[in-house]
KESEPA-338949 format. One record per residue (C-alpha): x, z, y; residue in one letter; residue number from 1. Coordinates in nm, 2 decimals. Layout:
N
<rodo <X, Z, Y>, 'A', NUM>
...
***
This chain:
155
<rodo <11.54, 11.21, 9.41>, 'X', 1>
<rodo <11.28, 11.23, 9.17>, 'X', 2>
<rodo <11.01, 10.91, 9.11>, 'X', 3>
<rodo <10.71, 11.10, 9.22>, 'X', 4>
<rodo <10.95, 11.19, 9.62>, 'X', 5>
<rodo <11.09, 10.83, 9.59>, 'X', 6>
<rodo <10.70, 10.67, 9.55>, 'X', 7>
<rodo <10.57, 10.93, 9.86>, 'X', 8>
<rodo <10.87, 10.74, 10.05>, 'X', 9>
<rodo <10.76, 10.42, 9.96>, 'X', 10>
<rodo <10.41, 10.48, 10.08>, 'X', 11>
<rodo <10.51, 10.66, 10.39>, 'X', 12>
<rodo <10.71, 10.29, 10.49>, 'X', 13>
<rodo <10.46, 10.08, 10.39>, 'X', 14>
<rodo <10.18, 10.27, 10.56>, 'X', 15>
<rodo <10.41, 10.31, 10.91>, 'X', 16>
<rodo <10.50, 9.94, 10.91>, 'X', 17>
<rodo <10.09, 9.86, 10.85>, 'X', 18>
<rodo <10.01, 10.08, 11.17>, 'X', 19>
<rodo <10.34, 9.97, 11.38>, 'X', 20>
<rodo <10.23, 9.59, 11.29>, 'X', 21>
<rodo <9.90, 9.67, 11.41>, 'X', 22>
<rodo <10.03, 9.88, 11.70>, 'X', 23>
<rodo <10.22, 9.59, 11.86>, 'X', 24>
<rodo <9.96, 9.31, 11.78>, 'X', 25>
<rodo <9.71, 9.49, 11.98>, 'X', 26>
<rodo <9.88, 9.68, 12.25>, 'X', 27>
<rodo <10.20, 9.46, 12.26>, 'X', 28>
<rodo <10.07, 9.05, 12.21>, 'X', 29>
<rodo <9.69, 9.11, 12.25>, 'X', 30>
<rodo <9.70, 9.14, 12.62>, 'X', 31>
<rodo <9.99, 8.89, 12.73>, 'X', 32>
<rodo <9.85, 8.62, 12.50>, 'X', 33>
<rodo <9.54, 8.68, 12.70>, 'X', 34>
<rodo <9.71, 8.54, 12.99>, 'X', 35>
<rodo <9.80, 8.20, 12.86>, 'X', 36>
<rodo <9.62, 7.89, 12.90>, 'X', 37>
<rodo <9.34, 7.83, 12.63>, 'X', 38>
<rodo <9.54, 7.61, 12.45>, 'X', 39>
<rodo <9.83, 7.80, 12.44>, 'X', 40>
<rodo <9.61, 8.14, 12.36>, 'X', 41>
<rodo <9.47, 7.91, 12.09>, 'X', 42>
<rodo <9.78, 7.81, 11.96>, 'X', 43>
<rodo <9.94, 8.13, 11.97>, 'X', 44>
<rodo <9.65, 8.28, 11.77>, 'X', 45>
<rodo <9.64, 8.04, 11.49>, 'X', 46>
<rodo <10.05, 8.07, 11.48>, 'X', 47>
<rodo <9.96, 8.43, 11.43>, 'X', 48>
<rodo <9.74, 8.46, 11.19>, 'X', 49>
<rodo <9.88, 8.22, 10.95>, 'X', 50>
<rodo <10.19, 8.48, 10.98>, 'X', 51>
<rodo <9.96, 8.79, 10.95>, 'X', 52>
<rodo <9.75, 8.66, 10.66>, 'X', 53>
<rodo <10.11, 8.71, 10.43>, 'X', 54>
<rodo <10.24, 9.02, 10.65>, 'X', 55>
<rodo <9.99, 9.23, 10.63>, 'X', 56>
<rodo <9.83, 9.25, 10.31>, 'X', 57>
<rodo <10.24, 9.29, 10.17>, 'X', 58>
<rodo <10.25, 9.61, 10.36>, 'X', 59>
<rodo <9.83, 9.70, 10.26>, 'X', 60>
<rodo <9.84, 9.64, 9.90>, 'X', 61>
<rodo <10.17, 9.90, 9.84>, 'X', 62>
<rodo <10.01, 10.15, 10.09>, 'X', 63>
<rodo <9.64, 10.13, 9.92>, 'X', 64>
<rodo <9.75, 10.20, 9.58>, 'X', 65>
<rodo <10.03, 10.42, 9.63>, 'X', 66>
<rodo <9.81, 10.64, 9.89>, 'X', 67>
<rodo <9.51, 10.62, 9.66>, 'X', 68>
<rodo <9.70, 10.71, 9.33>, 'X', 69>
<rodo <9.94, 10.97, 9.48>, 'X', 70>
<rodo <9.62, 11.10, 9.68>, 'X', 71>
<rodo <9.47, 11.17, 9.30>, 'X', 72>
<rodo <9.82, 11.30, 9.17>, 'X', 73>
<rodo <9.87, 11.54, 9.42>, 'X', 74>
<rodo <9.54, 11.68, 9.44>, 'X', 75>
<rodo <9.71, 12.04, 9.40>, 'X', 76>
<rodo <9.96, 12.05, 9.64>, 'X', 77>
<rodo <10.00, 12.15, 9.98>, 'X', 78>
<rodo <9.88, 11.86, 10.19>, 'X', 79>
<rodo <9.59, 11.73, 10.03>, 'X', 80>
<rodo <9.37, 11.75, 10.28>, 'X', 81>
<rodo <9.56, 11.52, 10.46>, 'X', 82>
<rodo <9.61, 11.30, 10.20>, 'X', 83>
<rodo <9.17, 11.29, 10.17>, 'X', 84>
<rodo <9.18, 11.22, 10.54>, 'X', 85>
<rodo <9.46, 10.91, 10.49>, 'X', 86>
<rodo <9.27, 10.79, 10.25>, 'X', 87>
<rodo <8.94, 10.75, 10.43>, 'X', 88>
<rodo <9.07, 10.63, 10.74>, 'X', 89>
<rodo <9.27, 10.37, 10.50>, 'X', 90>
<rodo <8.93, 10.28, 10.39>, 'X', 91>
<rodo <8.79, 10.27, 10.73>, 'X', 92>
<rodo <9.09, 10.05, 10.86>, 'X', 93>
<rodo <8.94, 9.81, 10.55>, 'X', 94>
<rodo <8.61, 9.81, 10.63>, 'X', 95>
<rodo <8.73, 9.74, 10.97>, 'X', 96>
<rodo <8.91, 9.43, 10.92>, 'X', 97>
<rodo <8.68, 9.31, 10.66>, 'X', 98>
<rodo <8.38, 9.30, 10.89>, 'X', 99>
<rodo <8.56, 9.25, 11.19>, 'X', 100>
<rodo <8.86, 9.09, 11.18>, 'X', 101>
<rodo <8.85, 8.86, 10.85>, 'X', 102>
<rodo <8.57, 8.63, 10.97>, 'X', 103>
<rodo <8.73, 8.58, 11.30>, 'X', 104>
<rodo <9.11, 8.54, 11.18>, 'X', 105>
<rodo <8.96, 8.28, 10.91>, 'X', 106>
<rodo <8.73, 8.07, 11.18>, 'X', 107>
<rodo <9.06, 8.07, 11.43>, 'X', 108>
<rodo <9.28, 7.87, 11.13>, 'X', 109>
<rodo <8.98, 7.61, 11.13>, 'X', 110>
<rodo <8.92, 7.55, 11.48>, 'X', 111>
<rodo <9.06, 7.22, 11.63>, 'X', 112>
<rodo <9.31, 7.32, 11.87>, 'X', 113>
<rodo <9.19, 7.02, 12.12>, 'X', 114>
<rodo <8.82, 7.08, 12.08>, 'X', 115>
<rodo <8.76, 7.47, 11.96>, 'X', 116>
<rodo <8.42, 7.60, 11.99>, 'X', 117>
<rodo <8.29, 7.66, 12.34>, 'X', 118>
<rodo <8.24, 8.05, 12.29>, 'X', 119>
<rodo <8.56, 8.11, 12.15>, 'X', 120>
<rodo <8.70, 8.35, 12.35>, 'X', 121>
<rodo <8.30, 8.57, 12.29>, 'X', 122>
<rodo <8.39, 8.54, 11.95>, 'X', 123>
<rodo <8.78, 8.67, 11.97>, 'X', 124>
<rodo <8.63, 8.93, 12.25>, 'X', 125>
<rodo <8.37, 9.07, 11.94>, 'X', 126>
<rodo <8.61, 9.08, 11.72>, 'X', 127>
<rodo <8.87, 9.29, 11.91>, 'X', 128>
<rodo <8.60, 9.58, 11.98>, 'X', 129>
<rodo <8.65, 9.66, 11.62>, 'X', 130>
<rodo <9.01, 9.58, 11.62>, 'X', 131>
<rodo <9.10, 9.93, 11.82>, 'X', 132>
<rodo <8.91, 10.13, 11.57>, 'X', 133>
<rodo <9.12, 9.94, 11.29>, 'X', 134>
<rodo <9.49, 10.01, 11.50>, 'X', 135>
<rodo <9.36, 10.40, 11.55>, 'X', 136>
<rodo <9.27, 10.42, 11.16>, 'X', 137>
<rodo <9.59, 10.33, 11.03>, 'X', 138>
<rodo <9.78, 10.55, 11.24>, 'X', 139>
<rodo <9.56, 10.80, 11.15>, 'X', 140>
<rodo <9.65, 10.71, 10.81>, 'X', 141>
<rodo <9.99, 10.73, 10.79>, 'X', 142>
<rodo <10.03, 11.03, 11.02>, 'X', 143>
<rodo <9.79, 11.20, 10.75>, 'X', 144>
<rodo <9.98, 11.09, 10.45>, 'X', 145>
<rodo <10.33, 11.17, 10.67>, 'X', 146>
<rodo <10.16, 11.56, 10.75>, 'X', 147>
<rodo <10.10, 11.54, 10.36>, 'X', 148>
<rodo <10.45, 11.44, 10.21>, 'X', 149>
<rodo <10.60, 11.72, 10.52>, 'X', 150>
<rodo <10.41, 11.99, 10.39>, 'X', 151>
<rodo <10.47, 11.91, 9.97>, 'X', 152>
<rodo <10.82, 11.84, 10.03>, 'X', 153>
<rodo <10.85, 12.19, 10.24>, 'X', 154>
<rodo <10.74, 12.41, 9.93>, 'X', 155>
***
C-alpha cells in the first residue's frame, strides 16, 4: 500500500471514531445520564468531560489535517466533491463545538459539585441544541470523506 492509500486510511479511522464518539455521547449517555439525580448527572458530566477534553481532540487534530491536506492533494480525482463537503461539515462540526459546546464543557469542570449554579441544567439544555447539529456534521463528514476514498480507490 502506498503512503498517499495508507494516509486516506488513517483519516477515514480517525474521522469514524470522532463521529462514533460523538454518536454514543449524545444518543447513548446523553439521555440515561439525564435520569440521574443532580448530583450524580453533575458528577457524571464533569467525569466526562475531563475524559473527552483528551479523547476528542486525539481523534480531531489527525482527521482535520489529514482531511484538509488530502482534501487539497486530491483535488483531481474522483471524489472530490465529497471530500469539499467533508471538509465543510468538519468545519461546521468546529464551529459547533466552539460556540456551543466549549463554553459549557469548560464552566461544568468549575462548578462545585455540592453548590453548582441554580440554572445549570438551562445551561446544559442550551448547549445540547447545538450538540445534534455537531453529532450530524461529523457523520456527515466521514461518510463524505468514506464516499471519497470509495470512489478514488475504485479507479
Amino acid at each position: 500500500m502506498n503512503l498517499p492509500n495508507l494516509l486516506e486510511f488513517v483519516n477515514l479511522f480517525f474521522a469514524g471514531m470522532l463521529a462514533g464518539v460523538e454518536f454514543v455521547i449524545h444518543y447513548g449517555v446523553r439521555e440515561p445520564a439525564e435520569q440521574l439525580p443532580d448530583h450524580a448527572q453533575l458528577q457524571l458530566r464533569k467525569a466526562l468531560v475531563l475524559k473527552l477534553r483528551v479523547l476528542v481532540p486525539a481523534f480531531f487534530a489527525p482527521t482535520a489535517i489529514l482531511g484538509i491536506t488530502l482534501t487539497a492533494l486530491n483535488s483531481s480525482t474522483p471524489g472530490f466533491g465529497y471530500r469539499c463537503v467533508g471538509v465543510v461539515a468538519l468545519l461546521i462540526w468546529i464551529a459547533i463545538r466552539v460556540v456551543g459546546t466549549v463554553p459549557i464543557n469548560s464552566a461544568t469542570v468549575d462548578w462545585d459539585l455540592n453548590a453548582p449554579p441554580q440554572d445549570w441544567k438551562a445551561q446544559v439544555t442550551h448547549a445540547e441544541r447545538f450538540h445534534i447539529v455537531g453529532v450530524w456534521a461529523i457523520i456527515l463528514a466521514f461518510a463524505c470523506f468514506l464516499i471519497a476514498v470509495s470512489l478514488k480507490l475504485s479507479t
